[in-house]
Each structure stands twice: as C-alpha cells, then as structure tokens.
N, C-alpha and C positions, 0 to 999 in steps of 0.2 A: 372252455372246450378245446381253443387250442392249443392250450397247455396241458391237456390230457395227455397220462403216457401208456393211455388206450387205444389211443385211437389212430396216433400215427404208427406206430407196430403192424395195427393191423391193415392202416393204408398200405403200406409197404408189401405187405403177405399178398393183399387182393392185387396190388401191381403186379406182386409177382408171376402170380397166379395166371392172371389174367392177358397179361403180354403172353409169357412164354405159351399158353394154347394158342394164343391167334398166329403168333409164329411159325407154331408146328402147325397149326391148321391152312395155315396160307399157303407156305412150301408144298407140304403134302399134296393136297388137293391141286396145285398148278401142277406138279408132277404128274399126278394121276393125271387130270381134266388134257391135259396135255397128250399125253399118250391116246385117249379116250378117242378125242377130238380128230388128231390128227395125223393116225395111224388106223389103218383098214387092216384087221385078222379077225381070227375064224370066231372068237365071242365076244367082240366087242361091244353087241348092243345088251346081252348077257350080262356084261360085268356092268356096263351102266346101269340097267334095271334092278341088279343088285343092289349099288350105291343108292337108287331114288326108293328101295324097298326099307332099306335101313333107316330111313326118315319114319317110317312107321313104329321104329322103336325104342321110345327115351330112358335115358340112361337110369329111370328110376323102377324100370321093370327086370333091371337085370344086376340092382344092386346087392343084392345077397352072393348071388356067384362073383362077381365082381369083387365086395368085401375079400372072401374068401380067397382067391388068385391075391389080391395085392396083399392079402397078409404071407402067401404064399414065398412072395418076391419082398419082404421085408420093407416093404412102400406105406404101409399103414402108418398115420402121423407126418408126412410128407407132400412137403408141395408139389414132386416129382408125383405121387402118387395118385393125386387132383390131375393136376395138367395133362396125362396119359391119359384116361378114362375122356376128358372132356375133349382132346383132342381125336381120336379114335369116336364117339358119338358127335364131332361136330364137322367131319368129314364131308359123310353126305350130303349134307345140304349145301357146303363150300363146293362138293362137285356138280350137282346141279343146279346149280347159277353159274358157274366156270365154265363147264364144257358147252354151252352155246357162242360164249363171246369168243370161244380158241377156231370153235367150226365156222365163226364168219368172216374171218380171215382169208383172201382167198387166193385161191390154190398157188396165183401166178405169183405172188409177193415171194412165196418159200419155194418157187423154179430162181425167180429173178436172182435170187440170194445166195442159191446153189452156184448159178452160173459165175458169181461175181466172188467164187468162195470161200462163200459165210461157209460155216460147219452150221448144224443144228443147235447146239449149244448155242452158237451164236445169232441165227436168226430167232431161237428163242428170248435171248437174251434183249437185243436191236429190235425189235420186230412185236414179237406174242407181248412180251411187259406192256410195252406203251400202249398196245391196241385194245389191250383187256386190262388198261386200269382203272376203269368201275366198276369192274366185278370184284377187281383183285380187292380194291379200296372197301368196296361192300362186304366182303366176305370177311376182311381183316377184323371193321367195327362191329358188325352182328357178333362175330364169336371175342371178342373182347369184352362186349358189353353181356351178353349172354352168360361168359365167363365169370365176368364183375358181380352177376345177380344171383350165381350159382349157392343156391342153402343145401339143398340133402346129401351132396355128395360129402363136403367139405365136414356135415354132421356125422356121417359116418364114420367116417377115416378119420379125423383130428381130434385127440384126445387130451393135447398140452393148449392152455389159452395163449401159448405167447405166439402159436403157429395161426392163429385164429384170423380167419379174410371178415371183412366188412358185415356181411349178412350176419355169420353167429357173431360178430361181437355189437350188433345191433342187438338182437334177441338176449342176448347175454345185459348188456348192458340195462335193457326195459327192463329187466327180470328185475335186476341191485335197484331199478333206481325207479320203481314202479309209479312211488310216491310225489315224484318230481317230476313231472308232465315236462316240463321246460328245454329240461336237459336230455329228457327222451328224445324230444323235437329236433334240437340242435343237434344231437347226434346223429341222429335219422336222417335228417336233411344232408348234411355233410354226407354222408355217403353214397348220398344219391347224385350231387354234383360230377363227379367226375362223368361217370354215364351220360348225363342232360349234357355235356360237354361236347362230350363225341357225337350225339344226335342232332343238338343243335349246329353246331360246324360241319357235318357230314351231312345232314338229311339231303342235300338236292343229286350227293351221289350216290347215296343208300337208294334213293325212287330209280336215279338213271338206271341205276346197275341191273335192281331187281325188273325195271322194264325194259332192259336188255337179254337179261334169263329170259322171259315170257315171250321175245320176239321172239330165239332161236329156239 
C-alpha cells in the first residue's frame, strides 16, 4: 500500500484541499468575528444571527445551484472549486465559536494599547491572536478535519481520478478491489490516520475552545 501510486496522489489532493479551507476559514472568520465582537453599529447583532442561521444550512442542500455557479466560473474539476464552497459553508460555525473569545477580551487591554500606540492591526495582531488561541486552534482542526472527510462535494465537481481527495478514492478503490477485503482495510485505515492525528494531539484544545464558545 505504500507503494501505491493511488494513494499518495490523492493524499496530497486531500492536504491540499483540506489546508487551504481551514486557512481561508481561519482568516475569514477572525476577520469577521473580530469586527463582530469588537465594534458596536446599527446591525451587528443582525449579521451575527445571520452567521448562527447559516449553520442551519449544509452545503448538500444547495448543491445543485452551487454545481451550476462553479460550472459558471469554470471551477468544475478543481481543488479551487472544493476549497470556496467549503470555506463559504464552514464560516458560520468558525464565527460562532470566535466571536465569544474576541468579546471577552476586555475593553481596558485595546484603551491601554491605544494609549501606548498600538494601531488596531497591531493590538489585533499582539493582543486578539494570543488571547483567542483556542478558538483560533479549534476552528483551524474542526474545518480541516471536516474538510479531510468531505465526500459529496468533491463527488460532484471532480470528474479526472488524478484530482481525486481521500473519501472518493476510498470508494473508488472498494469498488476495483471489492474482492480483497485486506487491501480495502489498509487503504481505509490510512486515510483515516491523518484525521485521528489532529484529534488525538488536539482533543484538550478542541474541548477548551468549544467550552470557551459556550461560556461567552
């Protein structure tokens, strides 16, 4: 198996895959959760209940229009065209676990920083990072691992096997190799390591984090 020139192809697809959403989903959502948190205007609790409302709706309810726009945008077949969709539905839930640990920051640390002057950039930078890094840390592996385990989108949109992430070329591979339970297993198992990787090294900041959302 790990001689196979199946399987590290499409380890490589699901890293890729897989990184760039939690990157985009990290940035983005500290961006947002940030403004959210720690700026007062006229809808802010509006656009938050927007973000916690979109949790209500996963990305396999709106895959038809979805196909249709990325064929639109020539993304069809593309890891760019994965990574958008999962980044854009894996927002919401990155904002709400974020904007609690950004609002309990409190108010005197971003006077004290002014006075001493930080810019906001840079009390974000000095300051927001360190204090919300078990959200930031939680939010990075959830949509990583999330990302990692993604089957329907990737079935949709990917029609060349060399572009193939982990899930379809599990499924793919049972199908060839129905008859050979063994090599099913080994392959299957292997692609579940990376995942058990990040959960096992992560879990005690994956609890912190998520019992850090629920405090604020």
């Amino acid at each position: 198996m790990f001689t196979s020139n199946i399987f590290w192809p499409e380890l490589v697809n699901s890293l890729i895959v897989s990184i760039g959403t939690m990157v985009g989903i990290v940035v983005l959502a500290l961006m947002v959760s940030f403004v959210i948190a720690r700026y007062e205007f006229k809808f802010n609790k509006l656009l938050y209940s927007l973000f916690a409302a979109g949790m209500m709706f996963p990305i396999t309810v709106a895959i038809t229009p979805l196909y249709l726009l990325l064929r639109n945008l020539h993304l069809i077949n593309s890891h760019l065209g994965i990574i958008l969709p999962q980044i854009a539905f894996g927002l919401p839930q990155a904002i709400i676990i974020l904007v609690p640990f950004l609002k309990s920051i409190p108010k005197e640390l971003e006077e004290a920083a002014e006075l001493d002057g930080c810019s906001r950039i840079g009390f974000f930078g000095r300051m927001v990072l360190p204090l919300s890094w078990p959200g930031v840390a939680t939010v990075g592996i959830l949509s990583f691992v999330s990302s990692w385990n993604a089957y329907m989108l990737p079935l949709f949109l990917l029609n060349d096997s060399s572009k193939y992430t982990l899930p379809l070329g599990v499924q793919m591979f049972s199908s060839q190799h129905s008859v050979d339970t063994a090599q099913v297993l080994a392959f299957t198992s292997l692609s579940m390591i990376p995942a058990l990787i990040c959960f096992t090294i992560f879990q005690k900041k994956i609890v912190g984090g998520l019992t850090g959302a629920v405090k604020g």
